[in-house]
mmCIF file of the N, C-alpha and C atoms, coordinates in Angstrom:
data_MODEL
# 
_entry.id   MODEL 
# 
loop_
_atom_site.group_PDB 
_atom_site.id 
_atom_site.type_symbol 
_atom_site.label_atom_id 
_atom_site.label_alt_id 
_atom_site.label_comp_id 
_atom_site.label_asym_id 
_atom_site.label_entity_id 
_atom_site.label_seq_id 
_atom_site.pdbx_PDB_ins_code 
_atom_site.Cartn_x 
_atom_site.Cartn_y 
_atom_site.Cartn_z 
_atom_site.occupancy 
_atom_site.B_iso_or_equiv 
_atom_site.pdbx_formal_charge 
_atom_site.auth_seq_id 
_atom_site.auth_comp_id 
_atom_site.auth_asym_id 
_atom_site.auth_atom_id 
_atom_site.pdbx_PDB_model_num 
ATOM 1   N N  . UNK A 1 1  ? -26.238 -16.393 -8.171 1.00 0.00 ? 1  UNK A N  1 
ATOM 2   C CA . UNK A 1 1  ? -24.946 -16.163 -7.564 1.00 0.00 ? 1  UNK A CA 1 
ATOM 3   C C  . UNK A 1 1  ? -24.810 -17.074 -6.339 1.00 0.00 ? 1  UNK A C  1 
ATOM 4   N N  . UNK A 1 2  ? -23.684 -17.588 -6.042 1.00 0.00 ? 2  UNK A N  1 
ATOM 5   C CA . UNK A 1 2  ? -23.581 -18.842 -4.938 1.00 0.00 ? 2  UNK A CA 1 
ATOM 6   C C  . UNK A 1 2  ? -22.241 -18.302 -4.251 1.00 0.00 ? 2  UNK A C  1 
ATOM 7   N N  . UNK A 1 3  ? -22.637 -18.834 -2.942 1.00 0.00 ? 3  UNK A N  1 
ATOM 8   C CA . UNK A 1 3  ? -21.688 -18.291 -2.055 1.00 0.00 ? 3  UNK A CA 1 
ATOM 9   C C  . UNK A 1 3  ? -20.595 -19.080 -1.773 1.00 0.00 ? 3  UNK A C  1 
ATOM 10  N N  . UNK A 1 4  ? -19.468 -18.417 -2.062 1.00 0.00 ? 4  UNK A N  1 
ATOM 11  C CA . UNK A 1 4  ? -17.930 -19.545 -1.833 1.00 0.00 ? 4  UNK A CA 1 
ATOM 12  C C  . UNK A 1 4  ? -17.257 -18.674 -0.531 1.00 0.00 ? 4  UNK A C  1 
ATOM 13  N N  . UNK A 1 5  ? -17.178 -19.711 0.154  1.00 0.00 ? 5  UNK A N  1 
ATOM 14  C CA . UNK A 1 5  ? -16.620 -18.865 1.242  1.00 0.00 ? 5  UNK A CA 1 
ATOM 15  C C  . UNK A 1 5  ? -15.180 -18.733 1.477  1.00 0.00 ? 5  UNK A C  1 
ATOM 16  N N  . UNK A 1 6  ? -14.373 -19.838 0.374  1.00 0.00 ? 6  UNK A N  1 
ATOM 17  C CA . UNK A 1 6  ? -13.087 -19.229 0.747  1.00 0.00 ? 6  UNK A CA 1 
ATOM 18  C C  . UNK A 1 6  ? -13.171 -18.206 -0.338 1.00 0.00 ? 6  UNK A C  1 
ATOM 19  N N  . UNK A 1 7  ? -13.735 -17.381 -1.374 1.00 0.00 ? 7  UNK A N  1 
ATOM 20  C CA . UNK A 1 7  ? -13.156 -16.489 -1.727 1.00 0.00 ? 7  UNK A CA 1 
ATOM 21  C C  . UNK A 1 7  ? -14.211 -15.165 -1.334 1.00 0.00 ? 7  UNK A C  1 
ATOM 22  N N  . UNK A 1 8  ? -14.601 -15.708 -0.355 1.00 0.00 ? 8  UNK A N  1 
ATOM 23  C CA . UNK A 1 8  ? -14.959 -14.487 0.783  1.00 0.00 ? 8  UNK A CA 1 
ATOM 24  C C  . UNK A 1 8  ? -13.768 -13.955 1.824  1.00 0.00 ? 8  UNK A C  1 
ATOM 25  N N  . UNK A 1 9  ? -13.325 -15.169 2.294  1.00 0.00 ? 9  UNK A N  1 
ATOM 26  C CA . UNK A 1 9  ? -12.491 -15.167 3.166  1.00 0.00 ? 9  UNK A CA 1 
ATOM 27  C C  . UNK A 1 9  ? -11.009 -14.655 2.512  1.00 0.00 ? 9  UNK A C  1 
ATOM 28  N N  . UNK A 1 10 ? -10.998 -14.434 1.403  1.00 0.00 ? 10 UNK A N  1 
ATOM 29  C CA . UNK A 1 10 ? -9.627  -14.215 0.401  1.00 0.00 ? 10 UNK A CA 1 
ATOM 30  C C  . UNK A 1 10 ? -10.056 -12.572 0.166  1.00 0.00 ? 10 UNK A C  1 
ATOM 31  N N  . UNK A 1 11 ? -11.533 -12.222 0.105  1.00 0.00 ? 11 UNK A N  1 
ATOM 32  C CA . UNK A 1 11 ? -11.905 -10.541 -0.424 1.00 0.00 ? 11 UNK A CA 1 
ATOM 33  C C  . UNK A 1 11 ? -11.781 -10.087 1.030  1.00 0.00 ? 11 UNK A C  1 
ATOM 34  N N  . UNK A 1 12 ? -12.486 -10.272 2.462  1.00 0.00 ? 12 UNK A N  1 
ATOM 35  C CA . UNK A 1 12 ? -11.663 -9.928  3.557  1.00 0.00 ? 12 UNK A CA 1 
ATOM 36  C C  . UNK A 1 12 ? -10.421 -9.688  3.977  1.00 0.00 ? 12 UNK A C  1 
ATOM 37  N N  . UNK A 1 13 ? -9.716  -10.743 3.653  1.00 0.00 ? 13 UNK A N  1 
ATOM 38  C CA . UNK A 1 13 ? -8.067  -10.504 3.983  1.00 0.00 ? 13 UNK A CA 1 
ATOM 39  C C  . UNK A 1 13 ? -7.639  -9.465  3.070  1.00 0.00 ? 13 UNK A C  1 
ATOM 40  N N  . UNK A 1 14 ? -7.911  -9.373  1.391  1.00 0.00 ? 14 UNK A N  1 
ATOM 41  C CA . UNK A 1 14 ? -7.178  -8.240  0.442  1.00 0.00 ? 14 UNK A CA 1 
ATOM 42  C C  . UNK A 1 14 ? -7.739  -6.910  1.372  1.00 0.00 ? 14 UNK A C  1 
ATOM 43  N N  . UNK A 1 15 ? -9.208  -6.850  1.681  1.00 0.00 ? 15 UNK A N  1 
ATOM 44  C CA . UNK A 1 15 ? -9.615  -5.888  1.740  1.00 0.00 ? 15 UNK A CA 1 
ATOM 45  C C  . UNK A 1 15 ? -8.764  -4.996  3.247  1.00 0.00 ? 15 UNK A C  1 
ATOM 46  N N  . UNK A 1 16 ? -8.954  -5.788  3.864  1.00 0.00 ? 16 UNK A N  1 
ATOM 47  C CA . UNK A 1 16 ? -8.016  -5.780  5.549  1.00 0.00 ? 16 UNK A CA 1 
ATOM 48  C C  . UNK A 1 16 ? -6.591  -5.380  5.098  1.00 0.00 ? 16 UNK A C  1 
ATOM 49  N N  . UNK A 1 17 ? -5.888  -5.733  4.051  1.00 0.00 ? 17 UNK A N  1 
ATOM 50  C CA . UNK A 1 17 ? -4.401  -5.372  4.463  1.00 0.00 ? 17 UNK A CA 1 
ATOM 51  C C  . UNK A 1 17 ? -4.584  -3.990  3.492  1.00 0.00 ? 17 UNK A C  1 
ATOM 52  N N  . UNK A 1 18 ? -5.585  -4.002  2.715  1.00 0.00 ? 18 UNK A N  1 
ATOM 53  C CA . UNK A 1 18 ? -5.424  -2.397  2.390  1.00 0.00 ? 18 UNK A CA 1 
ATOM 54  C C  . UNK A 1 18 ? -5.835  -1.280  2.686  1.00 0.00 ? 18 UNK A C  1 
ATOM 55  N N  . UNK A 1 19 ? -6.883  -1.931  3.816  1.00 0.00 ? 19 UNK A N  1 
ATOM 56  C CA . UNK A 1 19 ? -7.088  -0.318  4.731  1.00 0.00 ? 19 UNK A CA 1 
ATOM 57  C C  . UNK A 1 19 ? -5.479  -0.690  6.046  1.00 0.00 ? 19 UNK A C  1 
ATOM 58  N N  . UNK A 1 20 ? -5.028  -1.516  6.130  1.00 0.00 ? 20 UNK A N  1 
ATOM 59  C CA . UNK A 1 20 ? -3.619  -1.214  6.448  1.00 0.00 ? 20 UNK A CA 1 
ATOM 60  C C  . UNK A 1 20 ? -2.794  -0.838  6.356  1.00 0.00 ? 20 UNK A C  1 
ATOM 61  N N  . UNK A 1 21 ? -2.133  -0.911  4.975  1.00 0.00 ? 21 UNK A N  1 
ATOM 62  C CA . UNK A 1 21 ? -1.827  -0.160  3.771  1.00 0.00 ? 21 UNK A CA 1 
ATOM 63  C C  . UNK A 1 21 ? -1.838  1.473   3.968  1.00 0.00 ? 21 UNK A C  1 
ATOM 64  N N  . UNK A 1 22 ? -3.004  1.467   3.697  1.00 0.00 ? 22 UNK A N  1 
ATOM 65  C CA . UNK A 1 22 ? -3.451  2.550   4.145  1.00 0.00 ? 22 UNK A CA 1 
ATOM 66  C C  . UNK A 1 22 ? -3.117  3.618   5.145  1.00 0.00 ? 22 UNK A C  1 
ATOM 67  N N  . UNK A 1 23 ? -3.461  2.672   6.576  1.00 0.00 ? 23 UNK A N  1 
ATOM 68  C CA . UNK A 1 23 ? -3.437  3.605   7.521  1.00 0.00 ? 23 UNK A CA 1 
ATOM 69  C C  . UNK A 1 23 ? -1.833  3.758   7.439  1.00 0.00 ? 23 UNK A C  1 
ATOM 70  N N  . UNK A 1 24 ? -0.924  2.737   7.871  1.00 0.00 ? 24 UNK A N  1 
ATOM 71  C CA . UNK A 1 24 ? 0.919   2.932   7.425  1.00 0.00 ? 24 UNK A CA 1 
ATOM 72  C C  . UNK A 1 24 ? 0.785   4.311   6.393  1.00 0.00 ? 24 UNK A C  1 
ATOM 73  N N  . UNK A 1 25 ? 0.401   4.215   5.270  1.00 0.00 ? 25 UNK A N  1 
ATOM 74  C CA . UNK A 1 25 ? 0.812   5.554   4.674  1.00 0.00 ? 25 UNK A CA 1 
ATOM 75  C C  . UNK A 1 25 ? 0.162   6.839   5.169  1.00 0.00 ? 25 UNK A C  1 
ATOM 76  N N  . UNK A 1 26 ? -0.853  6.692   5.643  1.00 0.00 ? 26 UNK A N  1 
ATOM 77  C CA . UNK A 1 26 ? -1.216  8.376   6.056  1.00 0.00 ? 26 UNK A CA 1 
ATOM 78  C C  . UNK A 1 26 ? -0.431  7.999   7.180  1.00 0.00 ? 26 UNK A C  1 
ATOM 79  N N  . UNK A 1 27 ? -0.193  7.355   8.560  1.00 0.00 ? 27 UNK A N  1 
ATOM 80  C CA . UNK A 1 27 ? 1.087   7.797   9.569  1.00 0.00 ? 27 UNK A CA 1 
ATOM 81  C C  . UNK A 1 27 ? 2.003   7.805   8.948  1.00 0.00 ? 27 UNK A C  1 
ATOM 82  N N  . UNK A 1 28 ? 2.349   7.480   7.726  1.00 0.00 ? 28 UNK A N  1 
ATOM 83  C CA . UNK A 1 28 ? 4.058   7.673   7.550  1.00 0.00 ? 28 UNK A CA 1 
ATOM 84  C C  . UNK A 1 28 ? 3.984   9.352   7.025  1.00 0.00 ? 28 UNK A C  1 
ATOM 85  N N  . UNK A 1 29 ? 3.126   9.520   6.763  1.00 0.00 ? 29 UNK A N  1 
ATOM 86  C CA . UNK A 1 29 ? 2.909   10.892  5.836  1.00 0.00 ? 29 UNK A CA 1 
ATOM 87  C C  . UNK A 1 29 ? 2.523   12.005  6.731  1.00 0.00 ? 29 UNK A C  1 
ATOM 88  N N  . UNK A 1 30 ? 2.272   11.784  8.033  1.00 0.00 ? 30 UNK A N  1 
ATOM 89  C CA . UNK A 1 30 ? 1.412   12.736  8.990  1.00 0.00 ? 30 UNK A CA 1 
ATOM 90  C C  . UNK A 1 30 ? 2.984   12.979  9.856  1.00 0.00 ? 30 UNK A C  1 
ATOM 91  N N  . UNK A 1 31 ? 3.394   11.180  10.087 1.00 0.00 ? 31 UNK A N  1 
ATOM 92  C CA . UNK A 1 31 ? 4.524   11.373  10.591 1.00 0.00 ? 31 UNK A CA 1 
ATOM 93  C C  . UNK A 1 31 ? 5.880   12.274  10.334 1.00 0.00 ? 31 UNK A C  1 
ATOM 94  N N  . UNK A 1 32 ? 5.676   12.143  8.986  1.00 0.00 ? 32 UNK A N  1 
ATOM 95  C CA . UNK A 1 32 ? 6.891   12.848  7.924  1.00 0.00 ? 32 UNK A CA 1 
ATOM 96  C C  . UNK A 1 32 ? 6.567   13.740  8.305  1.00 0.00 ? 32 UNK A C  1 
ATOM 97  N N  . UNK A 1 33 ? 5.500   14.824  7.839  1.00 0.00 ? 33 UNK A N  1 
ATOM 98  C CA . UNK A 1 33 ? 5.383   16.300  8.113  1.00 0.00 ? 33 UNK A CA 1 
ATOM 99  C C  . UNK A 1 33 ? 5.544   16.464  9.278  1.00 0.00 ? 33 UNK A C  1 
ATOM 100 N N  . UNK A 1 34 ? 5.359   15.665  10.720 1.00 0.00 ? 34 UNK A N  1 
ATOM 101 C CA . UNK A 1 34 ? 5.725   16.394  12.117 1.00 0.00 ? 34 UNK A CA 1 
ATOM 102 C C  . UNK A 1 34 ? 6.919   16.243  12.135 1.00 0.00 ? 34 UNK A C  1 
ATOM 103 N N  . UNK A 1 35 ? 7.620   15.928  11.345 1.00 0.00 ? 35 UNK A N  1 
ATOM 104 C CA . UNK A 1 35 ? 9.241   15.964  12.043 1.00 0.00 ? 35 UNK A CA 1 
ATOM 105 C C  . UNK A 1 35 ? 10.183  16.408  11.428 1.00 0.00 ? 35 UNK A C  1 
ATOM 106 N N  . UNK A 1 36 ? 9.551   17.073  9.736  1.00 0.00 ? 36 UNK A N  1 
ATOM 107 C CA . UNK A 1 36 ? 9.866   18.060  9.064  1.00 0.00 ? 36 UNK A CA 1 
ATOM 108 C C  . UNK A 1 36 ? 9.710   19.861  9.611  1.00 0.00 ? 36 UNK A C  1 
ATOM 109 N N  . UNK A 1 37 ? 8.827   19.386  10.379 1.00 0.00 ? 37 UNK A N  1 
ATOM 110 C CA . UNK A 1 37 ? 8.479   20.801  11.037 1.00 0.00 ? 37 UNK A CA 1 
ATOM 111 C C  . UNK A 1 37 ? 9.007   21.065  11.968 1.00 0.00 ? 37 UNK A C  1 
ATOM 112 N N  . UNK A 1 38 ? 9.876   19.778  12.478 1.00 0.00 ? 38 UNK A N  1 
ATOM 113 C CA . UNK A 1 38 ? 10.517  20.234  13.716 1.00 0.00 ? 38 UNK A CA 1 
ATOM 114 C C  . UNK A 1 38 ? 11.825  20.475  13.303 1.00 0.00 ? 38 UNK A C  1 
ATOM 115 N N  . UNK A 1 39 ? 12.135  19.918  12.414 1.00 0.00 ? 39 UNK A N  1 
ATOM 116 C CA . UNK A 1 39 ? 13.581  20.077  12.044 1.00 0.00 ? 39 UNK A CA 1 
ATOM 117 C C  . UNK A 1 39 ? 14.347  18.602  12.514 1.00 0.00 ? 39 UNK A C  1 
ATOM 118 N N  . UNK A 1 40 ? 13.571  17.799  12.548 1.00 0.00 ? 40 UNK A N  1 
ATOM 119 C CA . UNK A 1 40 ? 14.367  16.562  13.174 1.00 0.00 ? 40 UNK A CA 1 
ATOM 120 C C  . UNK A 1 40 ? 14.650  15.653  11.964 1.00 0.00 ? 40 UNK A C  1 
ATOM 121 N N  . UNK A 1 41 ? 14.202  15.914  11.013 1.00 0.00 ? 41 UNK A N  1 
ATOM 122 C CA . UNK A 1 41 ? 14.662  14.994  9.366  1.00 0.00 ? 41 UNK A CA 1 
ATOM 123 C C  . UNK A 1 41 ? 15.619  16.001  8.713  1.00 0.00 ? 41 UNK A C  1 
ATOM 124 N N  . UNK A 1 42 ? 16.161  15.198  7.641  1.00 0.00 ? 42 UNK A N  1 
ATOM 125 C CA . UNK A 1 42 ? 17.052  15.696  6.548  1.00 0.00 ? 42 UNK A CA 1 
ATOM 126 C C  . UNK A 1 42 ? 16.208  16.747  5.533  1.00 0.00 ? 42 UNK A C  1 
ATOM 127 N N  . UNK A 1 43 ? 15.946  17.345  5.544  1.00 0.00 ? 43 UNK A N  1 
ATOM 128 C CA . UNK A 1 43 ? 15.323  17.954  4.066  1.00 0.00 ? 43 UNK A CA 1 
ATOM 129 C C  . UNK A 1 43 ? 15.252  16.896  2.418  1.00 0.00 ? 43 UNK A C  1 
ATOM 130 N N  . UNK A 1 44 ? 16.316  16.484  2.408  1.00 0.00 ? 44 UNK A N  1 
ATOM 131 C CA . UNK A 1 44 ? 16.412  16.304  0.871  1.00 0.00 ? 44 UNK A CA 1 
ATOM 132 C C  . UNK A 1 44 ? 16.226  14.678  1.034  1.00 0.00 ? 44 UNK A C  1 
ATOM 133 N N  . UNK A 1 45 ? 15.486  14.460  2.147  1.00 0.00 ? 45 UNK A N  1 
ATOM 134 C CA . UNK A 1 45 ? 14.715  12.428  2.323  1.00 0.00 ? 45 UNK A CA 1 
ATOM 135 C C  . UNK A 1 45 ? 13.022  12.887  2.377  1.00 0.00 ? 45 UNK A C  1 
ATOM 136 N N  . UNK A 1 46 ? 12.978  14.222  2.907  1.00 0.00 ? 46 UNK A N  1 
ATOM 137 C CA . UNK A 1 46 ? 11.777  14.129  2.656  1.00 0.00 ? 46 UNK A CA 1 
ATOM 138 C C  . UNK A 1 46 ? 10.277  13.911  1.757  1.00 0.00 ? 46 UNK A C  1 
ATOM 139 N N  . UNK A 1 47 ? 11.288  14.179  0.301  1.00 0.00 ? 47 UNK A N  1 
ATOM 140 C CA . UNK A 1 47 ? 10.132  13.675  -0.838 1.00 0.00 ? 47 UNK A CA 1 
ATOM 141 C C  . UNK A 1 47 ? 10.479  12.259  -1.154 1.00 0.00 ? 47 UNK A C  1 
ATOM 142 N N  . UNK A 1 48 ? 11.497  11.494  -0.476 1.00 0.00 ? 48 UNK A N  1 
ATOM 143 C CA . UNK A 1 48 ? 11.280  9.935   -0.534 1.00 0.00 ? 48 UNK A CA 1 
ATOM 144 C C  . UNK A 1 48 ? 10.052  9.617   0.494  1.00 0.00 ? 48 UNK A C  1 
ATOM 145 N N  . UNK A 1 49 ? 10.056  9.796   1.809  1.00 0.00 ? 49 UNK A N  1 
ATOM 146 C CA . UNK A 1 49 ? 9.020   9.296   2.530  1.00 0.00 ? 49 UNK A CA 1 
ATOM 147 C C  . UNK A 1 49 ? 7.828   9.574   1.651  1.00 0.00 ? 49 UNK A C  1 
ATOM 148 N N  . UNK A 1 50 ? 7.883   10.634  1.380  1.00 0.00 ? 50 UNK A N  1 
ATOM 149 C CA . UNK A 1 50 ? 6.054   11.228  0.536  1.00 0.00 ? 50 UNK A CA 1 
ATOM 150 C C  . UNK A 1 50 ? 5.559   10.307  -0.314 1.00 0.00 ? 50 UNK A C  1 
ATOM 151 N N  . UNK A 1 51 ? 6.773   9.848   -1.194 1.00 0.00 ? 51 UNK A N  1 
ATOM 152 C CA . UNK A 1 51 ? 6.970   9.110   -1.969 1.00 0.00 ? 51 UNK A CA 1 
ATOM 153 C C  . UNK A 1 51 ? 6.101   7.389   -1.943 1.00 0.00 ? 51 UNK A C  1 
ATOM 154 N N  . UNK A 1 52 ? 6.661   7.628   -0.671 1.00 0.00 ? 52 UNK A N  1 
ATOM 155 C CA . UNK A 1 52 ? 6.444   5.183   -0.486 1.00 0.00 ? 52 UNK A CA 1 
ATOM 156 C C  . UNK A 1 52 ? 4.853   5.823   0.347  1.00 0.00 ? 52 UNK A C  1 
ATOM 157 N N  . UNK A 1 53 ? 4.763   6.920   0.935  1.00 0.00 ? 53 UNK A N  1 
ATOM 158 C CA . UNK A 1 53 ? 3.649   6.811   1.744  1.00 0.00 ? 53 UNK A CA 1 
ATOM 159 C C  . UNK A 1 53 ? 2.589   7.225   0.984  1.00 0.00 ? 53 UNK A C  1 
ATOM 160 N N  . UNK A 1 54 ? 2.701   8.149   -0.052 1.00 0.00 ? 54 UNK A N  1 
ATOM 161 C CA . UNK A 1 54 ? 1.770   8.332   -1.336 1.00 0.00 ? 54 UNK A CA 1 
ATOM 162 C C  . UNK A 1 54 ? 1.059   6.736   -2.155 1.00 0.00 ? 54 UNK A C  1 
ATOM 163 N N  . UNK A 1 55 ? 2.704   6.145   -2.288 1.00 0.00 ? 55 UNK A N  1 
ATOM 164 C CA . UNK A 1 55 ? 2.163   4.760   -2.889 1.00 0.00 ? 55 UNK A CA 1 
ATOM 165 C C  . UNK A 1 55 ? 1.375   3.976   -1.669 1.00 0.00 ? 55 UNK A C  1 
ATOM 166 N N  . UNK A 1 56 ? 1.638   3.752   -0.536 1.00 0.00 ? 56 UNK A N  1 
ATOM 167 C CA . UNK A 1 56 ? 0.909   2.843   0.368  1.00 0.00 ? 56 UNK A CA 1 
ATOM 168 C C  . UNK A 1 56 ? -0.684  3.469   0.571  1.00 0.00 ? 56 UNK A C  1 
ATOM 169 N N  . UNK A 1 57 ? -1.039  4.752   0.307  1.00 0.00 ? 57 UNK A N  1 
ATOM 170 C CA . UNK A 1 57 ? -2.133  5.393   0.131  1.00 0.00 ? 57 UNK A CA 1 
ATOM 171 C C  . UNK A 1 57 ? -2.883  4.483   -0.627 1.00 0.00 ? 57 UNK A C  1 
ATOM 172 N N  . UNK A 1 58 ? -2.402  4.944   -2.432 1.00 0.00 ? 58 UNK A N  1 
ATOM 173 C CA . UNK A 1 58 ? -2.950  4.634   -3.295 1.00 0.00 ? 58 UNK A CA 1 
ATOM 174 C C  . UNK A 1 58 ? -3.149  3.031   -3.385 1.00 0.00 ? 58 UNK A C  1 
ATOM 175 N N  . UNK A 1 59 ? -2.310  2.399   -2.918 1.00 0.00 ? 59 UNK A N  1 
ATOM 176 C CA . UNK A 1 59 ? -2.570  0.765   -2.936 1.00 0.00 ? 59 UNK A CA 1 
ATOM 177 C C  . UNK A 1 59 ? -3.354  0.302   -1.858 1.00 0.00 ? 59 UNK A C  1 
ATOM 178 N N  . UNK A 1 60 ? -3.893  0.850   -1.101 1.00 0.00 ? 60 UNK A N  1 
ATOM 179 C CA . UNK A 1 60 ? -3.949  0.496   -0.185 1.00 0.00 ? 60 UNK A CA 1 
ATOM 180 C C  . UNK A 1 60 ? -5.904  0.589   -0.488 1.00 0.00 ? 60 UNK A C  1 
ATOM 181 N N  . UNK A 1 61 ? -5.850  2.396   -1.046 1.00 0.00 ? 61 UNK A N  1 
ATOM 182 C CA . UNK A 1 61 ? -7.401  2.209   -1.236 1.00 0.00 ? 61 UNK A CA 1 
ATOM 183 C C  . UNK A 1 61 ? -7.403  1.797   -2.599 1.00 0.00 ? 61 UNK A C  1 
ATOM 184 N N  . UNK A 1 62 ? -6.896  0.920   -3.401 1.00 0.00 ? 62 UNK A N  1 
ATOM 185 C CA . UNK A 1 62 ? -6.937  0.206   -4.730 1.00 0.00 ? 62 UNK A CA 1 
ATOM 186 C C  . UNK A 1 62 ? -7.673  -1.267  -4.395 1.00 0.00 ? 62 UNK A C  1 
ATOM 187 N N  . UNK A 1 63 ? -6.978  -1.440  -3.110 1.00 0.00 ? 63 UNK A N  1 
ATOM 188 C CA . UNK A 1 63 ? -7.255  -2.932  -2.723 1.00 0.00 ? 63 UNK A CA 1 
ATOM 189 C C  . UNK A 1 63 ? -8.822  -2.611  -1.887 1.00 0.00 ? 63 UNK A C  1 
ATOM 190 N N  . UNK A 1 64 ? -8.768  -1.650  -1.251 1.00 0.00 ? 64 UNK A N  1 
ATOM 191 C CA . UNK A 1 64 ? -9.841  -1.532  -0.450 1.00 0.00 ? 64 UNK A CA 1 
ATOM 192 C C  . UNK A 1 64 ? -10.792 -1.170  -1.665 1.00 0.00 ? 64 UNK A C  1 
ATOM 193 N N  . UNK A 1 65 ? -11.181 -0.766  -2.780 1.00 0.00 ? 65 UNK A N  1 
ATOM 194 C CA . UNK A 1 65 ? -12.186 -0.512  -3.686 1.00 0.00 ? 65 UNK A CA 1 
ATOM 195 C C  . UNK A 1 65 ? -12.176 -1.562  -4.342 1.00 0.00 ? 65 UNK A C  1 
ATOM 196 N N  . UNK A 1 66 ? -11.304 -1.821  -4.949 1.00 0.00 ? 66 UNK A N  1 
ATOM 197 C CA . UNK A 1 66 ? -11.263 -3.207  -6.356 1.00 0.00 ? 66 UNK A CA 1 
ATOM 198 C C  . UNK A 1 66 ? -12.447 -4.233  -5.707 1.00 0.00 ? 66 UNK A C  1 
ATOM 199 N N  . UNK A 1 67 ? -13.488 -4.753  -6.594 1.00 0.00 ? 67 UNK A N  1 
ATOM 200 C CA . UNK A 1 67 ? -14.083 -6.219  -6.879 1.00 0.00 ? 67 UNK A CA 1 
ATOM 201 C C  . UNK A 1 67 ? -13.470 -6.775  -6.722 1.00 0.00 ? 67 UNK A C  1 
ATOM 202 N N  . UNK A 1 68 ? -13.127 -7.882  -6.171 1.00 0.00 ? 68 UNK A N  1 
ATOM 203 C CA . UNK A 1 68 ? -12.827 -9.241  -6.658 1.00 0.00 ? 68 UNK A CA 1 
ATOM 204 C C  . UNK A 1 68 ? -13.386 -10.241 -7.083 1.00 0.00 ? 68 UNK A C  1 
ATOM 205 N N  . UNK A 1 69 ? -12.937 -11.221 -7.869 1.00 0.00 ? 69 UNK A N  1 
ATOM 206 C CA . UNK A 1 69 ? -13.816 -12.350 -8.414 1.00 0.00 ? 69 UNK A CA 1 
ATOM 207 C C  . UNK A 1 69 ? -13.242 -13.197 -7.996 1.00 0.00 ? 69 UNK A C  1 
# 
C-alpha cells in the first residue's frame, strides 16, 4: 500500500465537512426542540426542520464512516 497524499488530503476534507454536517444537524435539531418548547416556532414547520436536520445527521456520519479510495 503507498501513500498518496493528495487523496489523504481529499479523505480529511470529506471526513471534516461531515462531522460538520453533523454538528449543523444535531444544533438544528437541539435548536428546533428549544424553541418548540417555548412556543416561539410554528407547530406545523416543525417536522420540516427534523426533517433537513435528520438528513444532515445521517450524511454527515455517512461521510464521517465511509472508506474512501
Amino acid at each position: 500500500m503507498t501513500f498518496d497524499p493528495h487523496a489523504s488530503r481529499v479523505n480529511v476534507l470529506l471526513r471534516l465537512l461531515g462531522a460538520i454536517f453533523f454538528i449543523l444537524g444535531a444544533s438544528l435539531s437541539y435548536l428546533t426542540y428549544a424553541e418548540a418548547a417555548q412556543g416561539n416556532i410554528v407547530h406545523e414547520i416543525t417536522p420540516i426542520f427534523y426533517l433537513v436536520s435528520g438528513i444532515l445527521i445521517v450524511s454527515g456520519l455517512f461521510a464521517v464512516t465511509v472508506r474512501y479510495r
